[in-house]
C-alpha positions in Angstrom: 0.0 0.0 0.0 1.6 3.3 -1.1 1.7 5.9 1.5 -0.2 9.6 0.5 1.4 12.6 0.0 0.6 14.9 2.5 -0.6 18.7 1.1 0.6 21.4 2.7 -2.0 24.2 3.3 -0.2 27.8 3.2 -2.2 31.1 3.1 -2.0 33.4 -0.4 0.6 35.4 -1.3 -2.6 38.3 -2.2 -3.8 37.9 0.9 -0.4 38.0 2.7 0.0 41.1 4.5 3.2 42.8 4.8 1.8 45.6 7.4 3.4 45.5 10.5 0.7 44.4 13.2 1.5 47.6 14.9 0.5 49.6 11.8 -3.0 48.4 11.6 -3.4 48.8 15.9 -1.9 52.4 15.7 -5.0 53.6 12.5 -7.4 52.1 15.4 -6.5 54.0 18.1 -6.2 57.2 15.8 -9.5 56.9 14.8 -11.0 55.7 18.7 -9.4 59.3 19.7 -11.0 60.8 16.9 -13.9 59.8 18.3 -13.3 60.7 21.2 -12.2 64.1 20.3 -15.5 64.4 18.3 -17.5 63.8 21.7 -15.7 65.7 23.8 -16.2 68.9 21.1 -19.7 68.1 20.9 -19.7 68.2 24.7 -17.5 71.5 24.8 -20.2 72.7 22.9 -23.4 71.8 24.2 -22.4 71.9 27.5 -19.7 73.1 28.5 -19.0 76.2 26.7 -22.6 77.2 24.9 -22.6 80.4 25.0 -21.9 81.4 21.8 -23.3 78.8 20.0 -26.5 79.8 22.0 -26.3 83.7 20.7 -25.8 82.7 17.3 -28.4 80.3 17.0 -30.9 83.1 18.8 -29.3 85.6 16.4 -30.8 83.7 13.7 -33.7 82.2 14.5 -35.2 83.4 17.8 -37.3 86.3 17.8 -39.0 88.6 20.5 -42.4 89.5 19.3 -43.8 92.5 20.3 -47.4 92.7 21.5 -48.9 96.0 21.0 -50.7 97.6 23.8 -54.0 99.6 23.2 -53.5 102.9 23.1 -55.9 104.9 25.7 -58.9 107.0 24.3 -59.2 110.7 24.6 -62.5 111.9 25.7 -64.8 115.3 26.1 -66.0 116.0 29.3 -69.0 114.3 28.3 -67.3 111.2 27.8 -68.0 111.8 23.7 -64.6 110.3 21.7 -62.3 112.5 20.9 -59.4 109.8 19.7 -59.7 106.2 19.8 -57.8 103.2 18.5 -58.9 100.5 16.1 -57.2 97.2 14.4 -55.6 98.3 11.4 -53.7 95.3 9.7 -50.2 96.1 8.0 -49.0 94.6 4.6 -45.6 92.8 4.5 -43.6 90.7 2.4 -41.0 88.4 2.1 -39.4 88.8 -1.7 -37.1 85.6 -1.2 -40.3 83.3 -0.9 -42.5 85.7 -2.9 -44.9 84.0 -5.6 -44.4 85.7 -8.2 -47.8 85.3 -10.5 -48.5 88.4 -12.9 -52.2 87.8 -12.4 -51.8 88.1 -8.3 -49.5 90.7 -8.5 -52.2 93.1 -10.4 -54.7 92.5 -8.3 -52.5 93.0 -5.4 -51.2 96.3 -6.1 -54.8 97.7 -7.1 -55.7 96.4 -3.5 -52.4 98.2 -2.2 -53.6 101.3 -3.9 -49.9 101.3 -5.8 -49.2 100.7 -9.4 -47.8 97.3 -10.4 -44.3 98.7 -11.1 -44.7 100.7 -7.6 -45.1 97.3 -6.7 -42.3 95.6 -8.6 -40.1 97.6 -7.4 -40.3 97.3 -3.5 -40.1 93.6 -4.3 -36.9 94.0 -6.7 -34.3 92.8 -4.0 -34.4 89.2 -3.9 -32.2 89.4 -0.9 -34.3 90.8 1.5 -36.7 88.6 3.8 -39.0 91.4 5.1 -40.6 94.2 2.9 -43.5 96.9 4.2 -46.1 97.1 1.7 -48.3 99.0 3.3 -49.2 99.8 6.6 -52.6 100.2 8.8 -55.2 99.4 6.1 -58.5 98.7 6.3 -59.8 94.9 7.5 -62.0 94.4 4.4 -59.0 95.3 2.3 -57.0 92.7 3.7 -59.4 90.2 3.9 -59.2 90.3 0.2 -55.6 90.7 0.0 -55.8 87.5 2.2 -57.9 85.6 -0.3 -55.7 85.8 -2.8 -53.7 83.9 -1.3 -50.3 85.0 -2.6 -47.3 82.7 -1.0 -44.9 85.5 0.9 -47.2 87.8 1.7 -48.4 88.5 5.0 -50.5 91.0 7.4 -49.6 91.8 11.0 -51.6 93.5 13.6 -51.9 97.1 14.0 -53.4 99.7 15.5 -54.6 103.4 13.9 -55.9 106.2 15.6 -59.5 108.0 14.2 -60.4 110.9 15.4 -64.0 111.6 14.9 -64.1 115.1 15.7 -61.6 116.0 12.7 -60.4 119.8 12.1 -62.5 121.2 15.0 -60.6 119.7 17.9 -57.1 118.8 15.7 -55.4 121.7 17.7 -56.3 120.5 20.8 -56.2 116.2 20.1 -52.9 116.2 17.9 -52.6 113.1 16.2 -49.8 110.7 15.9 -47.8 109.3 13.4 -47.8 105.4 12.0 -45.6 103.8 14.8 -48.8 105.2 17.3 -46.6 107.8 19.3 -47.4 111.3 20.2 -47.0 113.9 17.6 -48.8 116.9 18.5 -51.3 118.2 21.0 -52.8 115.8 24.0 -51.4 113.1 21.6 -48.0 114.2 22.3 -47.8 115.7 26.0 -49.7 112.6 27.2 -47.7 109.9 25.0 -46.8 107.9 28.2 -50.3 107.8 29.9 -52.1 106.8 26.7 -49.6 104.2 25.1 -49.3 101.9 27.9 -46.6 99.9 28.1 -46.5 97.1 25.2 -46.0 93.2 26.3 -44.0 90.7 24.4 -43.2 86.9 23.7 -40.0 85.5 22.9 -40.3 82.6 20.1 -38.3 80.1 17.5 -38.9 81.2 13.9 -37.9 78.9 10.6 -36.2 79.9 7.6 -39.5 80.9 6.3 -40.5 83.0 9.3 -43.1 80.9 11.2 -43.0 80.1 14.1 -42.0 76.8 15.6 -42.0 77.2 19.5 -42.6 79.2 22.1 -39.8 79.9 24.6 -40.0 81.7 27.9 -42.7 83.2 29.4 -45.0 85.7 27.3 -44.8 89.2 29.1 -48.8 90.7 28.8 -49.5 94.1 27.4 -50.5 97.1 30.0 -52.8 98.6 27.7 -53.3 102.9 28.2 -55.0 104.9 29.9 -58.3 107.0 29.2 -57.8 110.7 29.3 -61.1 112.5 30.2 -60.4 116.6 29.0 -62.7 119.3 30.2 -63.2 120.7 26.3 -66.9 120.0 25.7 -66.7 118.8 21.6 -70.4 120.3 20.7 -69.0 124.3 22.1 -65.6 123.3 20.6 -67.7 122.4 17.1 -69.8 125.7 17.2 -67.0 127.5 18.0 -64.5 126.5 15.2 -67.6 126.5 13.2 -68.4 130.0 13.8 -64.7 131.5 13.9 -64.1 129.2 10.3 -67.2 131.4 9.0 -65.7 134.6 10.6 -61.9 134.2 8.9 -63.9 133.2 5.4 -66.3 136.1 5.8 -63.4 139.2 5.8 -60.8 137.4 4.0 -58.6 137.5 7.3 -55.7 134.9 7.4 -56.2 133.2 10.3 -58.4 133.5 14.0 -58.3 131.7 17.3 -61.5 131.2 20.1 -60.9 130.6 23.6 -63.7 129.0 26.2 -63.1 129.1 29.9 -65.2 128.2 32.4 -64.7 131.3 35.2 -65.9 128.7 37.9 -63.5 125.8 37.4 -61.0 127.1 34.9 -61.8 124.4 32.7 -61.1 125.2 28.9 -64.5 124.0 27.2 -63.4 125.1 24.0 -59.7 126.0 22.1 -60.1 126.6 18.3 -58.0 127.8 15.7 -58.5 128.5 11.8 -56.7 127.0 9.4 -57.4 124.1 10.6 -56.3 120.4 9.5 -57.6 116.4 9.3 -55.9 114.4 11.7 -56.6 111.3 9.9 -55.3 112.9 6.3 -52.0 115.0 6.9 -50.5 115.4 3.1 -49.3 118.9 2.0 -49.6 120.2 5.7 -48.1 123.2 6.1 -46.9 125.5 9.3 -49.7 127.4 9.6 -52.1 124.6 9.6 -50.4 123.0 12.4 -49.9 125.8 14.5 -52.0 125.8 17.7 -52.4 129.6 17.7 -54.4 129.9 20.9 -51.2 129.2 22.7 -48.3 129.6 20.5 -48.7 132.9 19.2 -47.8 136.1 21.4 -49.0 139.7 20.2 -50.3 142.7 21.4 -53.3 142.6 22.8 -54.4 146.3 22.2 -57.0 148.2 23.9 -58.2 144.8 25.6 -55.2 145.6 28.4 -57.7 148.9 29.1 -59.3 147.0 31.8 -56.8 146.2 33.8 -55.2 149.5 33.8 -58.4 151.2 35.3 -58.9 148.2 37.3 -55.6 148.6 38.9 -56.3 152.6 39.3 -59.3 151.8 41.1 -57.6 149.5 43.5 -55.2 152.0 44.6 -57.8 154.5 45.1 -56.7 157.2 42.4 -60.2 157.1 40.4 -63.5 156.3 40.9 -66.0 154.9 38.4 -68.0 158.1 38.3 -64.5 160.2 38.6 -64.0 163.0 35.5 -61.2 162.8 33.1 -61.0 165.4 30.6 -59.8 163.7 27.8 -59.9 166.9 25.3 -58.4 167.4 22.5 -58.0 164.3 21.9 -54.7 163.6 22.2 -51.7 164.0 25.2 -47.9 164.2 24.7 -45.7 162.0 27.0 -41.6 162.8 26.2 -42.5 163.9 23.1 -44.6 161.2 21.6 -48.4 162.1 20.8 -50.8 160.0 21.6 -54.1 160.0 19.9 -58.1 159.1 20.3 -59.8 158.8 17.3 -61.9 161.0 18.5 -62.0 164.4 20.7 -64.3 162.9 23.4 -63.7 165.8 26.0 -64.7 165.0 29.8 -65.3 161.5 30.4 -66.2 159.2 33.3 -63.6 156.2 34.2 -66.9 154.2 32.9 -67.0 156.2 29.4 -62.9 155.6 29.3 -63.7 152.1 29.0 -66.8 152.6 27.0 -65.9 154.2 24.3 -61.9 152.8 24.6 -60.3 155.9 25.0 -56.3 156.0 24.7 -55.9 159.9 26.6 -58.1 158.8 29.2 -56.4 155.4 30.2 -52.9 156.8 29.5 -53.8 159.8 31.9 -54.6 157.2 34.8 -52.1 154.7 34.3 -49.1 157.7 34.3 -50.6 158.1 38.5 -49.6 154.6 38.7 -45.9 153.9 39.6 -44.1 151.4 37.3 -43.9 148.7 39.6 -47.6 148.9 40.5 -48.4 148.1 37.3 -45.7 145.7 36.3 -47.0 143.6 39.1 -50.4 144.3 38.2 -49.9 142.7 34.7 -47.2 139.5 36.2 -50.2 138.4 38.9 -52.6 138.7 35.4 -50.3 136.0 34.3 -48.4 138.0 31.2 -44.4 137.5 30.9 -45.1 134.0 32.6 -45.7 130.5 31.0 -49.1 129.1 31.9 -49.0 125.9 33.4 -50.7 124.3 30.8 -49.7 120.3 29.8 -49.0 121.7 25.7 -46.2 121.7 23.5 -45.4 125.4 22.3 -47.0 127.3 25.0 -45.8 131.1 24.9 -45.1 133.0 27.8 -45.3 136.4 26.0 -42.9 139.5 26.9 -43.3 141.8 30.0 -40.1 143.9 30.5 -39.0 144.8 33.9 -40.7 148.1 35.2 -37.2 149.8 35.8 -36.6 149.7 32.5 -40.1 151.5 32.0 -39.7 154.8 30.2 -42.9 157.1 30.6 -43.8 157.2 27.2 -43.4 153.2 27.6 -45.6 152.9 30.7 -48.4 155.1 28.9 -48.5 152.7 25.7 -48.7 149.4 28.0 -51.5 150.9 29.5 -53.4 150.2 26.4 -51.5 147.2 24.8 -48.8 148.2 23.3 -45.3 146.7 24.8 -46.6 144.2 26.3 -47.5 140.4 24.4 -49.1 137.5 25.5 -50.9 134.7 23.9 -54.7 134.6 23.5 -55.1 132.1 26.0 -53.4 134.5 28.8 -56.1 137.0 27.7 -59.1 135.0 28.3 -57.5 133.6 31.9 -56.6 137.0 32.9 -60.0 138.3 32.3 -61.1 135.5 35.2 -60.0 138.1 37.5 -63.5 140.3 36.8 -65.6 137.4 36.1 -64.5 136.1 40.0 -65.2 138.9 42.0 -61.2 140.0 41.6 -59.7 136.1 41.8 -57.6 134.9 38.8 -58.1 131.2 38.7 -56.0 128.4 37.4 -56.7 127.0 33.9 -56.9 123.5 33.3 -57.5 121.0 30.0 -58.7 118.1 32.3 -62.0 117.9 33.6 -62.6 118.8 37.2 -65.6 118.4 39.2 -65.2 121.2 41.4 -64.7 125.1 41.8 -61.6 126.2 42.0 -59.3 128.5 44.7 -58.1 131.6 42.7 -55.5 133.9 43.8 -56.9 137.5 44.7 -55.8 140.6 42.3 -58.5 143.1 43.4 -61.4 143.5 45.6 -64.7 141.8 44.9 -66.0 145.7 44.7 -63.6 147.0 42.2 -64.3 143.6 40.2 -68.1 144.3 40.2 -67.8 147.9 39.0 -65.5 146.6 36.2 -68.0 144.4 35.2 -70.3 147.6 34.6 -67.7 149.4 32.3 -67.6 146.5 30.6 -71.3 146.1 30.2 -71.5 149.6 29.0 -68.5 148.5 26.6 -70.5 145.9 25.2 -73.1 147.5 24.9 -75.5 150.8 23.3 -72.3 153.6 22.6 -69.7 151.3 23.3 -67.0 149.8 20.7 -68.1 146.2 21.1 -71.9 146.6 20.6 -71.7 143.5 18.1 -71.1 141.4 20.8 -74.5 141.7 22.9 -76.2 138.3 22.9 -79.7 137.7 22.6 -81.3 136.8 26.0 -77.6 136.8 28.1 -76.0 140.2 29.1 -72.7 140.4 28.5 -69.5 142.1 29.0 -66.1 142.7 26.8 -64.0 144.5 25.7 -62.8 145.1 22.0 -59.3 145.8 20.9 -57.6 146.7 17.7 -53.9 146.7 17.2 -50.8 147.2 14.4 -49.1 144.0 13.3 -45.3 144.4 13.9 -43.2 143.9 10.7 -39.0 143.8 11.7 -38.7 146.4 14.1 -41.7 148.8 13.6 -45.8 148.6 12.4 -47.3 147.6 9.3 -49.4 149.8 7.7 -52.1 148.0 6.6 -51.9 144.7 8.9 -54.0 144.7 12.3 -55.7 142.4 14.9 -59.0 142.4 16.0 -59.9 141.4 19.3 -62.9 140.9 21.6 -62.5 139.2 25.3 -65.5 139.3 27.3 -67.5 137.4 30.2 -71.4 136.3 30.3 -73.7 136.6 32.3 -72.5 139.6 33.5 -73.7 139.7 37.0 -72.9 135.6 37.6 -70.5 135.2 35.2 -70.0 131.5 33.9 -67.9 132.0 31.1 -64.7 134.1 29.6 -64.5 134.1 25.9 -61.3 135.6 23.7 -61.0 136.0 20.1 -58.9 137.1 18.0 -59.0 137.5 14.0 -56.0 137.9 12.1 -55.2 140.2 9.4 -58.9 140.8 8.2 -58.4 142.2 4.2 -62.0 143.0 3.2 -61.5 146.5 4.7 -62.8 145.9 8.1 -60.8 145.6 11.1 -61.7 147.1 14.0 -62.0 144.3 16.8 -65.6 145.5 17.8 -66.4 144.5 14.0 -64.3 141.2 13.3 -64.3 139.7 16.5 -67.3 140.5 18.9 -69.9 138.6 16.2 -67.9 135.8 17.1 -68.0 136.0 21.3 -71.7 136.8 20.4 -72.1 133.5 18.6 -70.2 131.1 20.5 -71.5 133.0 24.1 -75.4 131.9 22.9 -74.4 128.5 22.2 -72.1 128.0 25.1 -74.4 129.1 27.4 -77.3 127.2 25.9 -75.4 124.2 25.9 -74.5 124.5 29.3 -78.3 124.9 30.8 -77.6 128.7 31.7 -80.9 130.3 32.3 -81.1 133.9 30.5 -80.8 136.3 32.8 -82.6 139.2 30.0 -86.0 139.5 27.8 -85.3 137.8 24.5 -85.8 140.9 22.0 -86.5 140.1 18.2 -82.8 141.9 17.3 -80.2 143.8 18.2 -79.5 147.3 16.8 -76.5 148.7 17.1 -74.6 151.6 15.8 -70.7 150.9 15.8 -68.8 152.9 17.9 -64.7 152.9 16.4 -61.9 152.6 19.1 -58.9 153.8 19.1 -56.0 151.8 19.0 
């Protein structure tokens, strides 16, 4: 039997490795400390050291949303709106994700109010992932802008303000501009009462800005507070109404009205013409804007008169029935002439007031030392700004009294040198409507009388309220201002627009300031018309048809009883001032 070879079993020379062992343990361990490295990175990251990572990520894809805050209303003293908020939906795209259908697009920008390539072009840049089309539009609007259903296009929540009582009240309500802040008026001086304080939530957004999630806790909004003001909107309506008439009527280029309440100090009514929309601002200009009531100083003309003689019968140099020879018509101080504008001879301090003489006032005011009268006119309020919450409010020009010259002293007496505001006017005639107090003004309601601050004596206060009676009425300058069943008292005032550093010719002021009823006086009315053209401008001509007006309705308005016979008309036969 022949023995088997034996085969020998060897491995393949291919699959032979010539690697050193070493080799092949040396890539493992390299790439178990990659690993390793790799996790402890990744824990360096989300652990350890986050911080950054954490910003970045936020930076790009956590959002804080804000969460408007209803802006308080603005009320009468009646609780009738003034201002008010209401949702007002905003328009915004996203032209990286933007759907681009012609068709849409149309239809879009006819909703927008825009042209197509008004259109076109705020959506040029590609780039951009956030695009105002347009902003607080009206719901219906985008409920169709909704409907079409465009992909990138969006609406947000917003608020507008509307304010119902439009050009009459604008002066006194402002209005505020498309982020809802403060712009004029109330709107402005009150920004931090009536916006509140806004709330917001902090959220995840995805590339395509939705959001994904929620994080942190959502901060409410503090919505704003009501403001109740003491202007009542039907006497502040009649008023503007009436002084809008006025301005038209003799061509003049602007007027103010003024209602205070002489009990509480409450201003019922602050008008100005030009007027504007708040809702509708294009093309405004300066003069539109311009809350003349309080912004404009001038002077006030023979309607300072009063307080001259008022101040002469507190120091006991004159009586009401006391003589002043006022003949010819004219007195020299230092040289200077004043006139009358006519030779009036002897008059009583009541006919000096009456019939507005300059010689007559001038001749009482030069027994009056400079000081008297200086603070005479700073306790009336002139030379000071009045407290009064409003952006703009003048505080006029009263020089100090040792800089008087005579001749200076005798034209304050009857309004020239001296400026204030129309608004100073109407609260300084408070002191003869009060029995001698001068009272506080306010623009929020109050539910009560007021303390005044005394000026004269209740006596001297009453007899003033007979001059002006007699001013007001049959031979005095302001006859146009009697009222049918309410007496009244005023007084009228006429006076040279400055131009650089003397008088125009040919430009004046009419005024008329006056209280009613005259023996329980509720109100204190001001006017003034500006630059009347149509060749009338006397103040008892321009202005006191206007106190007439607004003191009827006012007084209606306000349940006064009428305190005299109703008569069918009024005749009068106009009386000119000087001035």
């Amino acid at each position: 039997m022949s023995r088997s070879r034996s085969v020998q079993l060897t491995s393949s020379p291919l699959l032979a490795s010539k690697t050193p062992v070493w080799r092949s343990k040396l890539i493992v361990a390299a790439m178990a400390l990659g690993f390793l490295g790799l996790v402890g990175r990744a824990a360096h990251v989300q652990v350890i050291d986050n911080d950054f990572f954490l910003r970045q990520g936020e930076v790009r894809f956590a959002r804080t949303l804000e969460l408007p805050a209803n802006r308080g209303r603005v009320l009468d003293r009646n609780g009738v709106l003034l201002a008010s908020s209401v949702p007002a939906p905003s328009i915004w795209a996203n032209p990286e994700d933007l759907e681009r259908d012609p068709i849409k697009l149309r239809q879009l920008a006819r909703l927008l109010e825009m042209t197509p390539a008004e259109l076109e072009h705020k959506l040029k840049d590609e780039e951009k992932t956030f695009v105002w089309l347009r902003r607080q539009m009206d719901e219906p609007v985008v409920k169709e802008i909704r409907a079409l259903g465009i992909k990138g296009v969006y609406d947000i929540k917003e608020y507008k303000r509307l304010y119902p009582e439009g050009e009459a009240a604008a002066h006194i309500v402002g209005f505020t501009n498309v982020e809802d802040k403060g712009q004029e008026g109330v709107e402005l001086i009150f920004q931090k009462q009536l916006a509140g304080q806004a709330g917001s939530r902090r959220v995840i957004k995805d590339r395509l800005g939705r959001v994904v999630e929620a994080v942190g806790e959502t901060v409410h909004p503090v919505d704003g507070q009501d403001l109740q003001l003491s202007i009542d909107s039907k006497v502040q309506f009649y008023a503007y109404q009436t002084l809008r008439d006025a301005v038209k009527e003799h061509k003049a280029k602007a007027g103010s009205v003024v209602v205070l309440d002489a009990q509480t100090g409450e201003i019922l009514a602050l008008a100005n013409y030009p007027s504007y929309s708040p809702s509708r601002r294009i093309n405004l200009s300066g003069e539109q804007l311009r809350n003349r009531a309080l912004t404009d100083s001038f002077e006030p003309g023979s309607t300072m008169k009063p307080f001259t003689v008022a101040l002469a019968l507190e120091q006991g140099l004159v009586k009401p029935e006391t003589m002043i020879q006022t003949a010819p018509g004219r007195i020299n101080i230092t040289g200077s002439t004043i006139s009358d504008v006519h030779p009036y001879g002897m008059l009583s301090v009541n006919e000096v007031i009456q019939k507005s003489s300059n010689v007559g006032t001038v001749k009482m005011a030069m027994q009056l030392e400079p000081r008297e009268m200086w603070e005479m006119f700073t306790e009336l309020g002139f030379g000071q700004k009045p407290a009064l919450p409003f952006p703009g409010v003048v505080s006029g020009r009263l020089r100090p009294y040792k800089s008087w010259r005579p001749v200076e002293q005798a034209t304050m007496s009857y309004g020239y040198g001296v400026s204030g505001s129309l608004f100073q006017m109407a609260r300084a005639y408070t002191v003869f409507a009060r029995d001698g107090e001068i009272v506080p003004a306010t623009m929020m309601k109050a539910e009560q009388q007021v303390q005044g601050t005394r000026v004269i004596s209740a006596a001297n206060a009453k007899a003033m309220r007979k001059m002006l009676q007699m001013a007001a009425g049959p031979g005095g300058t302001g006859q146009k201002a009697q009222t049918i069943g309410y007496s009244v008292g005023g007084k009228s005032g006429t006076a040279r627009k400055q131009e650089g550093k003397g008088y125009a010719s040919k430009k004046y002021r009419g005024f008329f300031v006056g209280i009613a009823p005259v023996e329980q006086p509720r109100i204190v009315v001001a006017v003034m018309i500006d630059e009347p053209s149509n060749g009338v401008y006397y103040g008892g001509a321009v202005a006191a048809p206007v106190f007439s007006q607004t003191v009827q309705q006012t007084l209606r308005l306000m349940g006064v009883q009428p305190d005299m016979a109703v008569k069918p008309q009024i005749v009068a036969k106009a009386v000119e001032e000087s001035f």
